[in-house]
N, C-alpha and C positions, 0 to 999 in steps of 0.2 A: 312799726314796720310799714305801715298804711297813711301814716301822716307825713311820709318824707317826700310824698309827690304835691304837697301843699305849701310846701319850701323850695325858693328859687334861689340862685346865688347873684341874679342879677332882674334888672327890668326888663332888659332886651330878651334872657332866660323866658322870663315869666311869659311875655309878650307874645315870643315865638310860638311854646307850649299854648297857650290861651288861643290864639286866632286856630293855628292845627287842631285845636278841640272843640272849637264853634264851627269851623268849613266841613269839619268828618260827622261830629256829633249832631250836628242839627240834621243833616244827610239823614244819617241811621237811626234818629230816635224818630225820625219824619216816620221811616217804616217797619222798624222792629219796638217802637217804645220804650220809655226811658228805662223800665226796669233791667231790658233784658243789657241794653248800652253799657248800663250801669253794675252790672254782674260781668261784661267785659272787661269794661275799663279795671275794676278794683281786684279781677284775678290777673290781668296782665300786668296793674302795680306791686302786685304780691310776687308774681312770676318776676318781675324786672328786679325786685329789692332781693330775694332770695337770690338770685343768680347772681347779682351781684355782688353781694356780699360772701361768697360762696369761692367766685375766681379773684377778685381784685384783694389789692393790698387791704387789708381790714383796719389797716390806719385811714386809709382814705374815704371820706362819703362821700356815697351818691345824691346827689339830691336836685329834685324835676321832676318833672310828671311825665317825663319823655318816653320812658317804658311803656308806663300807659298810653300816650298817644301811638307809639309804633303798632302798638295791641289792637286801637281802631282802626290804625291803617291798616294791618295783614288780613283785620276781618272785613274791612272794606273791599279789600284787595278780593278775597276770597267773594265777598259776595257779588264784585262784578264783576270775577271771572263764569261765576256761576250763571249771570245775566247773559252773559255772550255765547252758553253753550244753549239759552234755551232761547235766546230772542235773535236769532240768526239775521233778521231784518234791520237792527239795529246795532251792530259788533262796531262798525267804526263810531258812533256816538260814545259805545262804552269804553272806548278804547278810549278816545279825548275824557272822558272822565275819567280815568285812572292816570292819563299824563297831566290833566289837569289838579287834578285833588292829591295825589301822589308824589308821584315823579319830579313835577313843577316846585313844589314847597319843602321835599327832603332836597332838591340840589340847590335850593338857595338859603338852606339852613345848614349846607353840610358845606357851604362857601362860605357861609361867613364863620363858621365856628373855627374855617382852615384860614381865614384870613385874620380870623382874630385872635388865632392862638390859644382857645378855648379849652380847655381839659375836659371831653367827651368820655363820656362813660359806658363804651360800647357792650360791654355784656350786660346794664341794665336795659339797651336799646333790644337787643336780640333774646332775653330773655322773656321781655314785655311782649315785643314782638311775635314771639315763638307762640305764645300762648296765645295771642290774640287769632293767626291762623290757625291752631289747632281747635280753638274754639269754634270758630268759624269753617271748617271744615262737619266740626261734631254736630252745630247747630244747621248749617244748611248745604251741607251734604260735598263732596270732593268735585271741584270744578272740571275733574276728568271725565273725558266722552264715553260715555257708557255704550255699549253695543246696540240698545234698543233706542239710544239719544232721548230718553226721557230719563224722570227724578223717581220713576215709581220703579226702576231697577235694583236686582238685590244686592249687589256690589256697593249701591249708594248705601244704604244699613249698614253695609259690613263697613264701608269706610267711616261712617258716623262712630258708628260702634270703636271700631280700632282708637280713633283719635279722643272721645272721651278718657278709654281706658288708659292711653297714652298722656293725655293728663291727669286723670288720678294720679299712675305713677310719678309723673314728674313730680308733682305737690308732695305726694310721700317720702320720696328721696331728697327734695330738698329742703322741707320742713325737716326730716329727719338731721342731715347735714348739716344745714344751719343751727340745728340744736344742741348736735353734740361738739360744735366749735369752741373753740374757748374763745372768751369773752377778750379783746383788744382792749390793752391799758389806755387810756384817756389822761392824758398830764394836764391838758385846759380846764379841769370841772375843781 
C-alpha cells in the first residue's frame, strides 16, 4: 500500500514528483523537521492509495507519489496561510511563495499531463491532498482569523481538535472500506 509511491510509470513521472518533493520538502523539513514531514508525506500516501483505490476502477493502478506530494503542498498551503494571518508585514512575500511553490508547478504539471494525454489519477491527488491540509490544519492550527487575531485562541484547539478527529475517521472508514472490498482479479501474474 505504501510502496506504490516508489513506482513511477515514466521518467518525466518520476522527475516531476522528485523536484515537487525537493522545492516543498527541503522548505518544510528546513522548519518543522524531517520526522514530522515525514509522518505527512507517508499518511497522505496512505490517504491517496486508500482513496484511490476505494473510487477508481480496481482494475486500474495508481502509481506516483503524487498523493503525497499534493499532502505537502495542502500543508504548505496551510502553513503559509497561517504565516499571513500572523505576519501581517509580510502577506505579499507569502503570497509570492504560495504562487511560487504552488500555483507555478501544479499548472505546469497539469499542462503538460493535458498536453500529453497522461492518465491522472485524481482521487489519489485529492485524497493525499485532503489529508495533507487536514493534517496541517491539526498540527498548526486553521488559518482562519480568530477574533483576538492571535494562535493562543480557543477556537484554534477546537479546530486542531476537530481536524485530528476528522482524520482518525477518515483512516477508519477507509481502512475499514478498503478491507472489506473484494480483491480485483489480475490476469498478468
Amino acid at each position: 500500500m505504501v510502496t506504490v509511491s516508489l513506482i513511477h510509470s515514466s521518467w518525466l513521472h518520476l522527475l516531476a514528483n522528485l523536484s515537487k518533493q525537493i522545492l516543498l520538502g527541503i522548505l518544510l523539513e528546513r522548519k518543522y523537521g524531517s520526522f514530522r514531514i515525514v509522518i505527512v508525506y507517508w499518511l497522505s500516501t496512505v490517504g491517496a492509495v486508500l482513496l484511490c483505490a476505494m473510487l477508481a476502477d480496481s482494475r486500474e493502478g495508481g502509481i506516483g507519489a503524487s498523493g503525497a506530494i499534493y499532502g505537502l503542498a495542502l500543508f504548505f498551503t496551510v502553513e503559509r496561510l497561517n504565516a499571513i494571518k500572523t505576519n501581517s508585514d509580510h502577506r505579499l512575500f507569502i503570497l509570492m511563495q504560495l504562487i511560487l511553490f504552488i500555483v507555478f508547478p501544479t499548472t505546469i504539471t497539469i499542462s503538460m499531463a493535458a498536453i500529453l494525454g497522461i492518465n491522472v489519477g485524481h482521487s489519489a491527488h485529492f485524497g493525499g491532498g485532503l489529508v495533507g491540509c487536514v493534517f496541517g490544519i491539526g498540527m498548526l492550527g486553521c488559518p482562519c482569523s480568530c477574533p483576538s487575531n492571535n494562535n493562543d485562541c480557543d477556537c484554534q484547539l477546537t479546530y486542531q481538535w476537530i481536524a485530528f478527529i476528522f482524520l482518525f475517521v477518515y483512516f477508519v472508514f477507509t481502512f475499514t472500506i478498503f478491507f472489506l472490498m473484494d480483491a480485483p482479479d489480475v490476469l498478468w501474474i
